[in-house]
RODO-134420 format. One record per residue (C-alpha): x, y, z. Coordinates in steps of 0.05 Angstrom, whole numbers, padded with zeros to 5 digits, always signed. Layout:
REM RODO-134420
XYZ ...
***
This chain:
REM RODO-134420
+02293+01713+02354 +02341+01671+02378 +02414+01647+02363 +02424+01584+02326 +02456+01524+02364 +02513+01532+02298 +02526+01610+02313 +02559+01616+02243 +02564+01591+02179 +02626+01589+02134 +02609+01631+02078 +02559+01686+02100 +02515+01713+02037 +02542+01787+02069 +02584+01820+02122 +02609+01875+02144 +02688+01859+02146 +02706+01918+02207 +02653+01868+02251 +02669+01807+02239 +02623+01741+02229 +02553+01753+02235 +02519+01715+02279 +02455+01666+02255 +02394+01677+02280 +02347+01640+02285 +02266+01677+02273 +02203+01656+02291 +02132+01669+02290 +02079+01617+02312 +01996+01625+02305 +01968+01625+02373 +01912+01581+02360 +01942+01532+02311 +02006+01530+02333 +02032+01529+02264 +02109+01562+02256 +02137+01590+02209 +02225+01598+02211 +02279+01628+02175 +02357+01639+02185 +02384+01701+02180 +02457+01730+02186 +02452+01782+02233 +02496+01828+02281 +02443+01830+02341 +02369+01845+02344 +02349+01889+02291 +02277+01917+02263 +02303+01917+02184 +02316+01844+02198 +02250+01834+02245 +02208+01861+02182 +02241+01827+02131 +02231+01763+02164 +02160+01784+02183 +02138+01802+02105 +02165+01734+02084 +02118+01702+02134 +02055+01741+02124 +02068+01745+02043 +02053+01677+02002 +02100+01626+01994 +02108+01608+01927 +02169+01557+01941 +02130+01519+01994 +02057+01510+01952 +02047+01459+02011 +02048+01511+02060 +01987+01561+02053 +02003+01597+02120 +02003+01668+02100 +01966+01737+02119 +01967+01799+02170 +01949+01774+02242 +01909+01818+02284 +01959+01830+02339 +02029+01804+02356 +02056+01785+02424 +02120+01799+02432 +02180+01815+02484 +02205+01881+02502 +02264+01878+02460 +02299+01930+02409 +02258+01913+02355 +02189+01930+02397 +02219+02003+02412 +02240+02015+02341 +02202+02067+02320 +02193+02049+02243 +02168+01982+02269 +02109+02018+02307 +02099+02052+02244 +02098+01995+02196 +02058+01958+02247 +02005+02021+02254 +02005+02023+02173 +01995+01949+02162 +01932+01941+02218 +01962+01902+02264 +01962+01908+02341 +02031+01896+02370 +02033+01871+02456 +02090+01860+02495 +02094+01828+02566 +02099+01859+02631 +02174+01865+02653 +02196+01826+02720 +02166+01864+02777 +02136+01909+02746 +02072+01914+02792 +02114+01876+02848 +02072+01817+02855 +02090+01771+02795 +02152+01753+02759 +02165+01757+02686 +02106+01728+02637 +02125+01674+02597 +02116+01721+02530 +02143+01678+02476 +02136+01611+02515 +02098+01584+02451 +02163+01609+02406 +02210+01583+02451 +02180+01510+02442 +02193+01510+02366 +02266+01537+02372 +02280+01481+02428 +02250+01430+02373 +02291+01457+02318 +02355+01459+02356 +02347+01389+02386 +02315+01356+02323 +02344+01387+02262 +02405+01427+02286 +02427+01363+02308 +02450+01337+02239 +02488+01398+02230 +02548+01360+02267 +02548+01316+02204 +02534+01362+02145 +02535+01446+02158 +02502+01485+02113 +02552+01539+02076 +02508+01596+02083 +02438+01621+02107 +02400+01604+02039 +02427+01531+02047 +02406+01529+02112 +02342+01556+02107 +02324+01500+02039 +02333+01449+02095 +02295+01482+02152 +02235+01486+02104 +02239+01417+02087 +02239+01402+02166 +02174+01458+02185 +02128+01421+02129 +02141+01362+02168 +02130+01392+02238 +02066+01432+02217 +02039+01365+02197 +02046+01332+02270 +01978+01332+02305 +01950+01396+02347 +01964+01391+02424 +01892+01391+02434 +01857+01385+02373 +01850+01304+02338 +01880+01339+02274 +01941+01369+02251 +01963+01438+02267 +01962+01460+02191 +01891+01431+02183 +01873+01472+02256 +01893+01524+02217 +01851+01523+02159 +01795+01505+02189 +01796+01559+02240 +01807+01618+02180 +01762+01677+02190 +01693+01678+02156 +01706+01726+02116 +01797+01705+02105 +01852+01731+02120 +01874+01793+02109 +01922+01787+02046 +01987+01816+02048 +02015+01877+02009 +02066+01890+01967 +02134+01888+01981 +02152+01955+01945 +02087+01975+01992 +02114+01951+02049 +02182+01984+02038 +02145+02048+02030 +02107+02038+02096 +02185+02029+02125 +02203+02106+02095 +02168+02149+02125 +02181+02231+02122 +02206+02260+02194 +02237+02327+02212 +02293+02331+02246 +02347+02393+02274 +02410+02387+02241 +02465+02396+02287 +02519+02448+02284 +02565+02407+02249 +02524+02388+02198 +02506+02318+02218 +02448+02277+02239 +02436+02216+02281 +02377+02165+02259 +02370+02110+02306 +02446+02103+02323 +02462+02119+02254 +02501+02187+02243 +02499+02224+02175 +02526+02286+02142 +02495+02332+02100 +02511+02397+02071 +02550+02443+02110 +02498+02504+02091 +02444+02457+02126 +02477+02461+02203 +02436+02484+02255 +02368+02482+02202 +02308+02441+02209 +02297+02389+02150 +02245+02340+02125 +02286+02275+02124 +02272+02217+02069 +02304+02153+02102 +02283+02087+02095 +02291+02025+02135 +02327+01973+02081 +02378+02027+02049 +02434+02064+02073 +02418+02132+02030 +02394+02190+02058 +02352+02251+02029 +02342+02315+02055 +02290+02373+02039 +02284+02445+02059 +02270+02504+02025 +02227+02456+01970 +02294+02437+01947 +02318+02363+01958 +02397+02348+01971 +02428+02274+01978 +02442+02214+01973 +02477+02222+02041 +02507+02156+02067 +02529+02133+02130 +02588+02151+02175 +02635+02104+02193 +02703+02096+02228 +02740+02022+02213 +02759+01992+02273 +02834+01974+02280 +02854+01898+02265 +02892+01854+02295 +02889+01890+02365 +02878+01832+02413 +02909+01768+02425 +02883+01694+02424 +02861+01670+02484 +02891+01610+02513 +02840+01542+02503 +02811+01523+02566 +02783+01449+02594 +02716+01463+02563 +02750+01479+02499 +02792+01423+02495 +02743+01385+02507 +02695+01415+02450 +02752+01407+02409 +02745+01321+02422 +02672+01321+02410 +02677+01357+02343 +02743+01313+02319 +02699+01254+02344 +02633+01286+02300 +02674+01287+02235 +02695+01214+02234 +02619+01197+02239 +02574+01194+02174 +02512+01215+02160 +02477+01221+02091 +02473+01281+02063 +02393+01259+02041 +02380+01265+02113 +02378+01342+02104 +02358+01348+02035 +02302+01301+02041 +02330+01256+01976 +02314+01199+02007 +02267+01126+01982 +02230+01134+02043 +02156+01150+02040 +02132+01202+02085 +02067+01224+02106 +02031+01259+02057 +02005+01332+02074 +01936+01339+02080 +01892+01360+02020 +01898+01434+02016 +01841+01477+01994 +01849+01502+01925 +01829+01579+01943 +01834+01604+02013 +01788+01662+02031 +01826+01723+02035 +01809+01804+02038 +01846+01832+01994 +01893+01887+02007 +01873+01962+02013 +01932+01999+01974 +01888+02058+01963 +01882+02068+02032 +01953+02071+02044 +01968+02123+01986 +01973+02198+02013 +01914+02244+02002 +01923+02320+02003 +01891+02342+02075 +01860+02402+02035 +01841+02429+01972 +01890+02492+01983 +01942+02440+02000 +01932+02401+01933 +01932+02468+01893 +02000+02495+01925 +02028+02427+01892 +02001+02430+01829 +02033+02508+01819 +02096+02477+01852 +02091+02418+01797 +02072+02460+01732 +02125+02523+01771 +02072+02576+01753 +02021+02606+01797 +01948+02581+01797 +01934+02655+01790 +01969+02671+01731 +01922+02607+01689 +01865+02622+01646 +01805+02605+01680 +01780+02543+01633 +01844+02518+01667 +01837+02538+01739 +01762+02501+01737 +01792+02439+01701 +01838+02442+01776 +01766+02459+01799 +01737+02393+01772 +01801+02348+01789 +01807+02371+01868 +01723+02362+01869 +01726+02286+01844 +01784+02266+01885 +01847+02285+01939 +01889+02235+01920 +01965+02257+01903 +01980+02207+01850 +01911+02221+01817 +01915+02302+01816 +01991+02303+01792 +01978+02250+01740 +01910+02285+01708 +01936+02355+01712 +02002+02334+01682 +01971+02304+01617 +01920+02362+01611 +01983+02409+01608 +02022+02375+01568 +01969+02367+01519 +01966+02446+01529 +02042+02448+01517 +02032+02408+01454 +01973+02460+01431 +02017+02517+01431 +02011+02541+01509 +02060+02571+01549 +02049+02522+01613 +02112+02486+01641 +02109+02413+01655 
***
């Protein structure tokens, strides 16, 4: 990540009015081998996972708006800085869910004979490109908000993944297809799968005044749950919270949170530098430039991409894998009495060994609740006594 040379646009798809402008931010991941990039703009206030992982789904998902662009898939490990999003918990969980090994380098001094490793150094030479290439013609044209600006940046990547590898006599997309595992990449999931990789149970002690604190983020719950432990339901990209104990769920809780006064400080006075920025940018707006120059609606003929493949190898996506599987069969049965409400005792036994059969073929949660729900409804409809 890394803040645009513009800092803000003029009309912001969201923000949060008690902080002001968002800043954009500029996002970046680049293949190690290939050096192929892939960029997006976001609107952000600071370094964020919920931002980190949106950006990062959106470059390991398939790009149906750039069918030129085939770069897609779950790497095998990300290197990284040590940053907030690196110690965000749900981001270590998303990575551990997802396969993928996350690195970060060794701080400065750390075993006192070497300084800081260049980490991103292969990032940081895309965002100097972009800044210095195509942020440039922002002093003639600015986008109005981050989906503007990203249309153009898209239209500027296709062209930079097409200029020839640093070591390789081809281009870096080409370097990239050609170097695919045997056996492709490993496709991406869904994103209602990936949000669900992002909400993840955890229990927590409610405090005495009945609130809670996630990541910075204080909530308050029912004042009979101070001072109780609770199975929190939170997920990364909402602001509602859930809460469970006893078996009985409570919520949506949202966040807490105090406006901060307006109007409290004064403008500061301009200095040299200022005035001087001031020059440059009156200066900037008497000069022209096409808008085509952005847009790319323009008679000149540009390089054609390479051919593309028509089907990339690919390993499709385990989703079965991912769902939850009772630990036990005594675990699965306590459910299913919790999800008809009557004990497993109190059944007759052709219907305790049709349980019998289910929990022998399969643990899987959505499996069991879905069979033993339509054998007991069909009961229901028969004339039994069984709740749903």
């Amino acid at each position: 990540m890394s803040p645009s040379e513009l800092k803000h646009v003029n009309a912001p798809l969201w923000i949060e009015p008690n902080r002001g402008a968002p800043t954009l931010m500029l996002y970046s991941i680049v293949d190690d081998r290939s050096g192929v990039g892939y960029e997006e703009y976001r609107c952000v206030y600071g370094e964020d996972a919920e931002s980190a992982l949106r950006f990062l789904f959106n470059a390991m998902a398939p790009k149906s708006y750039l069918p030129d662009f085939p770069f897609q898939g779950i790497p095998d490990m990300i290197y990284m800085d040590c940053g907030p999003v690196s110690k965000s918990r749900v981001f270590q969980n998303v990575m551990d869910a997802l396969g993928i090994i996350w690195k970060t380098h060794m701080p400065a001094g750390k075993d006192g004979r070497r300084v800081t490793a260049r980490a991103t150094g292969k990032v940081e030479r895309p965002f100097r490109t972009v800044k210095e290439v195509h942020e440039t013609l922002y002093h003639f044209h600015q986008p109005q908000n981050e989906a503007e600006a990203n249309l153009w940046l898209q239209r500027y990547l296709l062209d930079y993944n097409r200029k020839p590898h640093r070591s390789e006599p081809h281009t870096r997309l080409e370097d990239w297809l050609a170097n695919l595992p045997a056996n492709g990449f490993r496709e991406m999931c869904s994103w209602e799968q990936f949000c669900r990789f992002a909400r993840e149970p955890e229990r927590h002690r409610v405090g005495a005044d009945a609130r809670i604190s996630v990541d910075g983020t204080a909530y308050e719950v029912a004042p009979e749950l101070a001072g109780e432990t609770v199975l929190l339901l939170w997920g990364l990209f909402d602001t509602e919270l859930y809460v469970e104990y006893d078996g009985k769920r409570s919520g949506p809780y949202v966040p807490i949170s105090s406006p901060i006064p307006l109007n409290r400080y004064r403008a500061f006075k301009k200095t040299t530098v200022d005035e001087k920025a001031d020059r440059i940018r009156q200066l900037a707006d008497q000069l022209g430039l096409p808008i085509a120059a952005l847009t790319g609606a323009t008679d000149l003929q540009l390089e054609k991409p390479a051919s593309l493949p028509e089907e990339l190898p690919r390993q499709p996506f385990n989703a079965e894998r991912q769902e939850y599987h009772y630990p036990s069969k005594i675990a699965a049965k306590l459910a299913i009495a919790d999800d008809i409400a009557k004990p497993l005792a109190k059944l007759t036994p052709n219907d305790r060994a049709f349980i019998d059969s289910v929990l022998a073929e399969t643990l899987e949660r959505n499996v069991v609740l879905a069979r033993t729900r339509e054998y007991f409804r069909c009961q229901e409809s028969q004339g039994g006594q069984h709740a749903g």
